[in-house]
N, C-alpha and C positions, 0 to 999 in steps of 0.2 A: 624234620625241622627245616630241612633245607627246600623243601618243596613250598612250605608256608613265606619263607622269606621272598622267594621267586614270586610266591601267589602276590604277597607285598608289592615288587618292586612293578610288576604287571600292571598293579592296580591303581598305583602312584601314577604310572604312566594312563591309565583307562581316565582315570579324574582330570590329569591335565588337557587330554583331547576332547573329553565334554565339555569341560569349561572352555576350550577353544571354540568346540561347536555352536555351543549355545550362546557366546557372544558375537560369533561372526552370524551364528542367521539375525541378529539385529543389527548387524551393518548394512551397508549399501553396496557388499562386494560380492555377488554368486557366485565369482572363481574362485574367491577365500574359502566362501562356506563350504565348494565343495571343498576343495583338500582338506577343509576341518571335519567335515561330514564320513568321509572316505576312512579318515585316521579314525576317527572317534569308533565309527560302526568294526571296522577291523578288529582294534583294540579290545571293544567290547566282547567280541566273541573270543577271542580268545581266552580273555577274563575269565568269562563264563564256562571255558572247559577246563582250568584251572579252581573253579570253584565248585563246577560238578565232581571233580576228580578227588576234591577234600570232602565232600559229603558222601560218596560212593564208597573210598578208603573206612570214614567213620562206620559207616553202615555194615561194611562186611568186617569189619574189626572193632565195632562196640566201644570204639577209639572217642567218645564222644569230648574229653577235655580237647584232645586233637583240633575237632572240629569247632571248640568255643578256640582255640588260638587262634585258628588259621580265618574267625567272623571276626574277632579283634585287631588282629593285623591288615584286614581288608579294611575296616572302617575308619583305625587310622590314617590306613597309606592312602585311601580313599581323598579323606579330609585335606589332608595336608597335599597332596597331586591336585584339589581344586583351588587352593589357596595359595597356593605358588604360581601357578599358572595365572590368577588373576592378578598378582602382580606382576609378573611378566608383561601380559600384556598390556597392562596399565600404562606404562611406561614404554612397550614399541606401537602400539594401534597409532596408524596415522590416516589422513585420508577418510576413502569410502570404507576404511577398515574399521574406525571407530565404531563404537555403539552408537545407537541411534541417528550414523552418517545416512543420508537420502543419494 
């Protein structure tokens, strides 16, 4: 259980960094985007070995509810790391930081 809540907290964090990334590449700032870019891709991989590591466990332990908690706990934490984040930045974007800044 403890491994799923981690996969969680991961993934909260992986959604906030896309949603970082994906609104800094339509600003006007390419030092922003990178540190979003950097965070986002980091993030993501380790996501990723956090979620092979729940499919791999199910597989050699037939554990398959296992692996329906640990796709529902990603798709909330998921959600909710994107929706938080874009109000975050709703409220600090200023500048060439903005969306759609030139």
């Amino acid at each position: 259980m403890i491994e799923i809540i981690i996969l969680a907290c991961v993934a909260f964090v992986q959604n906030m960094a896309f949603t970082w990334v994906s609104r800094s590449r339509n600003s006007g700032d390419p030092t922003y985007h990178r540190k979003a870019a950097y965070c986002s891709n980091g993030i993501w991989f380790l996501t990723n070995i956090l979620i092979w590591k729940q499919v791999w466990t199910a597989i050699e332990t037939g554990s398959w509810l296992h692996l329906v908690a640990a796709g529902a706990a990603y798709c909330i934490a998921t959600s909710e790391g994107s929706v938080f984040m874009m109000k975050r930045l709703l409220k600090s974007e200023k500048g060439k930081q903005r969306v759609g800044a030139r």
